[in-house]
C-alpha positions as CSV (number, residue, x, y, z in Angstrom):
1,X,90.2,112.3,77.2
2,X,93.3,114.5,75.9
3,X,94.6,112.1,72.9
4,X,98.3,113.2,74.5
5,X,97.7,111.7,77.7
6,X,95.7,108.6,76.3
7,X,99.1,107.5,74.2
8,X,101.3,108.2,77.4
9,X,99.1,105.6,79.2
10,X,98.9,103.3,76.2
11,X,102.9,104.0,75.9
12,X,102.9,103.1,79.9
13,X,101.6,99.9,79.2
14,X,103.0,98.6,76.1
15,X,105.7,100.3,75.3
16,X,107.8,97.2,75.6
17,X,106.4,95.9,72.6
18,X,107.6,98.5,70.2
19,X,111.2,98.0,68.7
20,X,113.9,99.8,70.5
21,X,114.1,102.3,67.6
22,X,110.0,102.8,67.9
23,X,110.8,103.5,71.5
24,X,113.6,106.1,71.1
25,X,111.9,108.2,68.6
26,X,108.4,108.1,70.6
27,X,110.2,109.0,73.7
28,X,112.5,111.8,72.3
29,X,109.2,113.3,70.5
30,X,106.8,112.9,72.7
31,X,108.0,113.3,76.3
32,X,111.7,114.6,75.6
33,X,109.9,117.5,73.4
34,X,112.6,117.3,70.5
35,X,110.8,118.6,67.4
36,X,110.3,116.4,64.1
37,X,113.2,118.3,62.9
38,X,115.1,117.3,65.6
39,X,114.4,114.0,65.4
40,X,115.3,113.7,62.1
41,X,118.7,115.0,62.5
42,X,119.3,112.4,65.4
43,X,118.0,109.6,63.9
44,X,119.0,110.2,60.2
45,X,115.1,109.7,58.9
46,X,113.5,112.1,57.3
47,X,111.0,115.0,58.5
48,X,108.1,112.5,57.2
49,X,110.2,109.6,57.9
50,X,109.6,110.6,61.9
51,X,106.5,111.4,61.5
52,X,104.9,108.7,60.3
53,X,107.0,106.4,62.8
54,X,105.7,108.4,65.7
55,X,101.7,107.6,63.5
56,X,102.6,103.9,63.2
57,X,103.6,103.6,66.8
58,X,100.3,105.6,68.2
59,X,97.9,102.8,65.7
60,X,100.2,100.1,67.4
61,X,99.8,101.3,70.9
62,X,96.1,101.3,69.9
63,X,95.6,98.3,68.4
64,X,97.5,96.3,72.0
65,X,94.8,98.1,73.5
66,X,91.7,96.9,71.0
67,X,93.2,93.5,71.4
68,X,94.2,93.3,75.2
69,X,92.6,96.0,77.0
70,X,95.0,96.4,79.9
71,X,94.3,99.8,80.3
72,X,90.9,99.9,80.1
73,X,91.0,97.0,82.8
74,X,93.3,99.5,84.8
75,X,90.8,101.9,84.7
76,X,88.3,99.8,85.6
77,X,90.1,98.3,89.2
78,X,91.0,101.9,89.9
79,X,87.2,103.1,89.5
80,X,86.0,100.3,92.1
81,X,88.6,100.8,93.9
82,X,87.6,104.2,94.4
83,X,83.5,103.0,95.0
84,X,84.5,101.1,97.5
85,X,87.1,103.4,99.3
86,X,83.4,106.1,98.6
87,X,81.3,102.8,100.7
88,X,83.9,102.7,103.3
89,X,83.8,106.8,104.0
90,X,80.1,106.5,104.3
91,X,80.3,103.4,106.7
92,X,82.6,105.1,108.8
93,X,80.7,107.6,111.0
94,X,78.8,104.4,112.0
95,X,81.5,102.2,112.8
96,X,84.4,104.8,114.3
97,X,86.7,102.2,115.5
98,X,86.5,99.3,112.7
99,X,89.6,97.9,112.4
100,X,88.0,96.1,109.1
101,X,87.2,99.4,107.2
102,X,90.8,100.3,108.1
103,X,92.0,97.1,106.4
104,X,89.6,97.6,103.2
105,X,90.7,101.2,103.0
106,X,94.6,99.8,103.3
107,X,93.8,97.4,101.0
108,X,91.9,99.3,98.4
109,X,95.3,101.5,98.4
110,X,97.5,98.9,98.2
111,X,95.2,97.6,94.9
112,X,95.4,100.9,93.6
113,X,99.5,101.0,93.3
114,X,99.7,97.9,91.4
Protein backbone atom coordinates (compact mmCIF):
# COMPACT_ATOMS: atom_id res chain seq x y z
CA UNK A 1 0.00 0.00 0.00
CA UNK A 2 1.05 3.68 -0.97
CA UNK A 3 3.31 4.52 2.32
CA UNK A 4 1.35 8.20 2.05
CA UNK A 5 -1.89 6.79 2.53
CA UNK A 6 -0.75 4.08 5.19
CA UNK A 7 0.55 7.19 7.58
CA UNK A 8 -2.86 9.16 6.86
CA UNK A 9 -4.66 6.05 8.33
CA UNK A 10 -2.12 5.55 11.08
CA UNK A 11 -2.42 9.57 11.55
CA UNK A 12 -6.40 8.80 11.57
CA UNK A 13 -6.13 6.63 14.38
CA UNK A 14 -3.50 8.00 16.62
CA UNK A 15 -2.92 11.08 16.00
CA UNK A 16 -4.13 12.14 19.41
CA UNK A 17 -1.26 10.71 20.86
CA UNK A 18 1.32 12.91 19.31
CA UNK A 19 2.08 16.41 21.06
CA UNK A 20 0.22 19.26 19.78
CA UNK A 21 3.38 20.58 18.12
CA UNK A 22 3.84 16.79 16.45
CA UNK A 23 0.42 17.40 15.21
CA UNK A 24 0.73 20.82 13.67
CA UNK A 25 3.76 20.17 11.78
CA UNK A 26 2.50 16.58 10.39
CA UNK A 27 -0.71 18.21 9.42
CA UNK A 28 0.72 21.43 7.76
CA UNK A 29 3.35 19.01 5.84
CA UNK A 30 1.51 16.30 4.99
CA UNK A 31 -2.12 17.13 4.23
CA UNK A 32 -1.85 21.13 4.17
CA UNK A 33 1.11 20.63 1.50
CA UNK A 34 3.38 23.40 2.97
CA UNK A 35 6.93 22.51 1.95
CA UNK A 36 9.81 21.73 4.54
CA UNK A 37 10.82 25.19 3.91
CA UNK A 38 7.72 26.40 4.74
CA UNK A 39 7.49 24.73 7.67
CA UNK A 40 10.45 25.89 8.92
CA UNK A 41 9.73 29.40 8.63
CA UNK A 42 6.29 28.79 10.59
CA UNK A 43 7.50 26.88 13.18
CA UNK A 44 11.01 28.44 13.68
CA UNK A 45 12.91 24.80 13.30
CA UNK A 46 15.19 24.18 10.98
CA UNK A 47 14.93 22.57 7.34
CA UNK A 48 16.28 19.25 9.08
CA UNK A 49 14.72 20.19 12.30
CA UNK A 50 11.11 19.55 10.29
CA UNK A 51 12.20 16.91 8.76
CA UNK A 52 13.14 14.70 11.16
CA UNK A 53 10.01 15.67 13.36
CA UNK A 54 7.71 14.71 10.48
CA UNK A 55 10.43 10.96 10.53
CA UNK A 56 9.95 10.72 14.39
CA UNK A 57 6.26 11.19 14.10
CA UNK A 58 5.78 8.47 10.98
CA UNK A 59 8.17 5.65 13.49
CA UNK A 60 5.63 6.76 16.32
CA UNK A 61 2.55 6.35 14.37
CA UNK A 62 4.18 2.98 13.50
CA UNK A 63 5.13 1.77 16.52
CA UNK A 64 1.00 2.52 18.10
CA UNK A 65 0.34 0.30 15.39
CA UNK A 66 3.08 -2.64 16.18
CA UNK A 67 1.81 -2.29 19.64
CA UNK A 68 -2.03 -1.94 19.31
CA UNK A 69 -3.05 -2.77 15.93
CA UNK A 70 -6.18 -0.74 15.65
CA UNK A 71 -5.88 -0.34 12.17
CA UNK A 72 -5.04 -3.60 11.22
CA UNK A 73 -8.25 -4.63 13.32
CA UNK A 74 -10.17 -2.01 11.23
CA UNK A 75 -9.15 -3.61 8.31
CA UNK A 76 -10.01 -6.73 9.38
CA UNK A 77 -14.08 -5.87 10.45
CA UNK A 78 -14.30 -4.01 7.21
CA UNK A 79 -13.03 -7.16 5.11
CA UNK A 80 -15.79 -9.47 6.81
CA UNK A 81 -17.94 -7.07 6.69
CA UNK A 82 -17.62 -7.00 3.13
CA UNK A 83 -17.76 -11.33 3.01
CA UNK A 84 -20.65 -11.24 4.52
CA UNK A 85 -22.43 -8.27 2.74
CA UNK A 86 -20.70 -10.89 -0.66
CA UNK A 87 -22.91 -14.15 1.35
CA UNK A 88 -25.88 -12.00 1.63
CA UNK A 89 -25.85 -10.91 -2.45
CA UNK A 90 -25.54 -14.47 -3.23
CA UNK A 91 -28.39 -15.60 -0.76
CA UNK A 92 -30.58 -13.12 -2.16
CA UNK A 93 -31.92 -14.36 -5.48
CA UNK A 94 -33.14 -17.33 -3.31
CA UNK A 95 -34.71 -15.53 -0.63
CA UNK A 96 -36.32 -12.19 -2.59
CA UNK A 97 -38.29 -10.94 0.21
CA UNK A 98 -36.01 -11.69 3.49
CA UNK A 99 -36.52 -9.15 5.73
CA UNK A 100 -33.39 -10.86 7.68
CA UNK A 101 -30.80 -10.29 4.77
CA UNK A 102 -32.11 -6.78 4.73
CA UNK A 103 -31.27 -6.43 8.39
CA UNK A 104 -27.64 -8.20 8.02
CA UNK A 105 -27.00 -6.00 4.98
CA UNK A 106 -28.29 -2.82 7.32
CA UNK A 107 -26.30 -4.03 9.85
CA UNK A 108 -23.16 -4.92 8.11
CA UNK A 109 -23.36 -0.99 6.99
CA UNK A 110 -23.93 0.32 10.11
CA UNK A 111 -20.56 -1.96 11.38
CA UNK A 112 -18.79 -0.56 8.54
CA UNK A 113 -19.23 3.42 9.72
CA UNK A 114 -17.91 2.82 13.09
Amino acid sequence: MDKTFEHALLYDFYGPLLTEKQRQIYEEVRFGDLSLSEASEQFGVSRQGIHDSLKRVEKSLETYEEKLGLVKQFREIRGKAEEIRTLCGALRPRLPHSEEIDRIIRLTTEIEEL
